[in-house]
C-alpha positions, 0 to 999 in steps of 0.5 A: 664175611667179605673176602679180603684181596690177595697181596697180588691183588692189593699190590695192582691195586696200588699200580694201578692207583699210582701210575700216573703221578707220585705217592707213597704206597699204603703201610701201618697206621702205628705211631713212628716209635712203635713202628721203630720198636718193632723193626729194632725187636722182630725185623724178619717178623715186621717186614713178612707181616708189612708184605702180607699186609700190604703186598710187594710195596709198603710205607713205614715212618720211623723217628727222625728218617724221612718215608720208608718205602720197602719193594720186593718184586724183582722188577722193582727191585731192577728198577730201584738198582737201575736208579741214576746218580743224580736222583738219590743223595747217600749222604743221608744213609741211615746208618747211625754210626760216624766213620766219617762224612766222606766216605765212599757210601755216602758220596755221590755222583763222579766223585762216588765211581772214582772212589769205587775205583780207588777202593776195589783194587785192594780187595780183588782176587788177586790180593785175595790170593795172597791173603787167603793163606794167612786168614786160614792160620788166623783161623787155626790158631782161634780153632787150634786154642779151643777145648772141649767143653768151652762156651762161646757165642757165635758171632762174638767168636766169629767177631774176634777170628774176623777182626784178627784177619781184619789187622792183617788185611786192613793194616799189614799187622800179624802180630806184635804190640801194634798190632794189639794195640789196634786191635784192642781200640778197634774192638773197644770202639765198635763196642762203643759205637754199637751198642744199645744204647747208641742204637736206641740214641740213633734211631730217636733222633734219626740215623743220618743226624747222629752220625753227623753230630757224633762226627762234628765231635770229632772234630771238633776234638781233633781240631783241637789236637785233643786225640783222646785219651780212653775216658768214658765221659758222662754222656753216653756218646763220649766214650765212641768219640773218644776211642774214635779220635784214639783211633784215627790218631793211630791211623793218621800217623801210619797214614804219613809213615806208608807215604814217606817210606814206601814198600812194594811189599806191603798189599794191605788196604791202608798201605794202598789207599794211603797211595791213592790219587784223585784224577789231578793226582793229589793225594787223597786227604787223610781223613778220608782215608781213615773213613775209609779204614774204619768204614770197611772194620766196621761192615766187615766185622759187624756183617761177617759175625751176623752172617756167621750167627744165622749160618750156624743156627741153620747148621745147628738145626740141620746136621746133616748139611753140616756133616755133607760139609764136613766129607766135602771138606776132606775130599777136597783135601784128599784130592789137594793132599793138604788145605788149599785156603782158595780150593776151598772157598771154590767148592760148590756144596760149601758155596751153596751152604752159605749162600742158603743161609744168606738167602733165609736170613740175611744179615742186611735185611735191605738196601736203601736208596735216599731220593732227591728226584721223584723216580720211576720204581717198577709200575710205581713213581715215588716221590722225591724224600723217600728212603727206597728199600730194596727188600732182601729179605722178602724177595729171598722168601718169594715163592713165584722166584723161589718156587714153593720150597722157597722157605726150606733150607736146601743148599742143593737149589743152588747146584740144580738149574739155572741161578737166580738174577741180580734182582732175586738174590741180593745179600750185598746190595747191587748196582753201581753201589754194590759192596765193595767187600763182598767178595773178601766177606764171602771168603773168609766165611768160607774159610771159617766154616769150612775148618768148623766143619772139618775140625770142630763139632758144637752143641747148643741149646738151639740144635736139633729143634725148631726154636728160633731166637728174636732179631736184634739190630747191631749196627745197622746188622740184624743178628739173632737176640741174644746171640748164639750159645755153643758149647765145643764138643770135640775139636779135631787136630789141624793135619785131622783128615790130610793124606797119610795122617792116622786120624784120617778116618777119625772122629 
């Protein structure tokens, strides 16, 4: 039998055959709705098998989207992050879900640095800071109400701990009927908006299509002084419409009140942003300042609870990392001599937890580019209307970056020797068009399974084994199929492991 080329050999192969003038790189030869099936039903799976296939760049064709070319080699990766402004168009992002069309993930050019700077301020360390002392209440009450014996899925209980702390930090609301009221739309409108059927509707027709036909009903609708009324309809998309004009009428009418009534106190995103200016000093319009808002609810919610579900299926099958947290968490309190919310999120151990569990399994599985220019990605030269992928996935599994453990979950990789670049490590996109909440995500997971850790011990037909559920996509997030099951076996006090306390020791 003839031997078949290495992926190393076919990918300089390809180099090779596409220096000089632009194509796409080779991929499946599958019709465009099998190849979507399977990225919807084995995302992880697909792409490994594309990799082995066909080395460090693949094409793949999906419904209503243009090309698809996925790379993973760090140099392509630095030269995909490297892109100019005036080479891609975001607003043909695939992201099927209508938080608005100006919104700052898919502008482009001037107005997207501007925009960058309007929306990071609110979400630096500093109001960080502040906020972390509450994300932690947040998350004692949800620890505080469980019991023993309780079932929860995972990313659902994250969910809803993640879109609590999303009332606070993106509205200023702690409680009271407001608050509920926002919160109870804001749920039922990401439900709506993601759910199967919505997926599926996405993908046929294509991504960036449907977003931009559920926004012209919106509207459409608005423009009629119709702001819903939360009635289903008999199309499958009318019930998103509606709860998003519910939504935004909610939002339009804080908008208008942060702007005639100031307070220096408040800190939140929509309070500040509601403030922002363009550079001649006007105002930003507001329904950008709703796309805004309901851009960061919904990547906040829907990454933190697929991020949350891998984190604890990686816990569950490795409960020594989960008890090594656990003592880390009350030395740090032993030391401190209480919970220092910020303390917490700086502890490497529990760092280097997270950052594994996002390294096997990140919840994005790429970021893409849209080209409009033909443009250089490492040795390769791509054709302009082609979606570019950088690949997280596959370079977080690389050997020759990772070394031959790359597939181990082994948080200590990340407390030995020198850190991986940009271009290795990537759970948040990079380049001019990093997300711009990473930093907020990363700490109230932190939080969340830190006091998982001090305070609660679960169970779950995945611990202790080596089976591993399916992906599933949930806008635009790959989750495991079917979530993950816990049951709530012991949950500790809230002074639990504190100086002085009489349940220091216990368990």
């Amino acid at each position: 039998m003839q031997r078949q080329p290495s992926p190393i050999t076919r990918t300089q192969n390809q180099e090779s055959a596409m220096n000089d003038h632009a194509q796409l790189p080779p991929g499946p030869k599958e019709f465009k709705f099998r190849q979507a099936l399977k990225m919807g039903l084995s995302i992880y799976d697909y792409l490994q098998q594309c990799a082995d296939e066909f080395g460090d760049a693949f094409t793949l064709n999906l419904p209503g989207m243009e090309p698809m070319v996925w790379v993973s080699r760090p140099d392509m990766v630095k030269s995909f992050f490297s892109l100019k402004p005036d080479q891609i168009d975001q607003s043909k992002l695939a992201i099927p879900i209508d938080v608005g069309d100006n919104q700052t993930g898919f502008i482009n050019n001037e107005e997207h640095a501007h925009s960058r700077k309007v929306i990071i301020p609110p979400l630096v360390s500093k109001r960080l800071h502040d906020r972390a002392q509450v994300m932690h209440e947040i998350v004692t009450e949800h620890i505080d109400a469980m019991q023993p014996g309780a079932e929860f899925d995972i990313p659902r209980l994250v969910g809803d701990i993640t879109l609590d702390i999303a009332c606070y930090t993106l509205l200023g609301l702690r409680s009271g009927e407001k608050r509920d009221q926002y919160r109870d739309l804001m749920l039922a409108w990401i439900q709506a908006s993601t759910n199967n059927t919505m997926f599926l509707l996405g993908n046929m027709v294509g991504p960036s299509k449907w977003r931009n036909r559920l926004h012209k009903a919106y509207l459409k609708k608005t423009r009629k002084g119709d702001f819903g009324h939360g009635k289903k309809g008999i199309l499958p998309w009318s019930y998103s419409v509606e709860l998003k004009a519910q939504l935004a009428d909610m939002m339009r009418r804080d908008i208008r009140e942060a702007r005639e009534n100031p307070d220096a106190q408040r800190n939140d995103v929509m309070y500040t942003v509601s403030h922002a200016r363009y550079e001649d000093g006007e105002l930003l319009p507001e329904e950008r300042v709703i796309s805004e808002a309901m851009a960061m609810l919904i990547g906040g919610h829907e990454t933190s609870a697929a991020t949350s579900a891998w984190y604890m299926l990686w816990l569950l099958k490795r409960p020594h990392v989960y008890k090594k947290m656990h003592d880390t968490v009350l030395q740090s309190l032993a030391e401190e001599g209480r919970f220092d919310p910020m303390k917490i999120t700086e502890i490497p151990y529990l760092n280097a937890c997270l950052s594994e569990s996002q390294r096997l399994t990140p919840s994005a599985v790429g970021t893409m580019r849209c080209l409009i220019k033909e443009a250089k990605i490492g040795p390769l030269t791509i054709p302009p209307n082609t979606n570019v992928l950088a690949a997280a996935y596959l370079t977080h599994r690389r050997k020759d970056v990772w070394g031959d453990d790359a597939l181990e979950f082994r948080p200590e990789r990340w407390l030995q020797g020198k850190l991986p670049s940009p271009f290795e490590y990537y759970p948040f996109g990079g380049g001019r068009r990093a997300c711009v909440g990473s930093n907020q995500a990363k700490q109230q997971l932190r939080i969340i399974f830190a006091e998982f850790a001090r305070r609660v011990e679960f169970d779950s037909p995945y611990a202790h084994t080596e089976q591993w559920p399916g992906q599933q996509q949930v806008s635009g997030q790959t989750e495991p199929q079917g979530g993950v099951p816990v049951t709530v076996t012991t949950v500790r006090p809230a002074h639990y492991g504190l100086p002085g306390s009489s349940l220091q020791a216990a368990s």
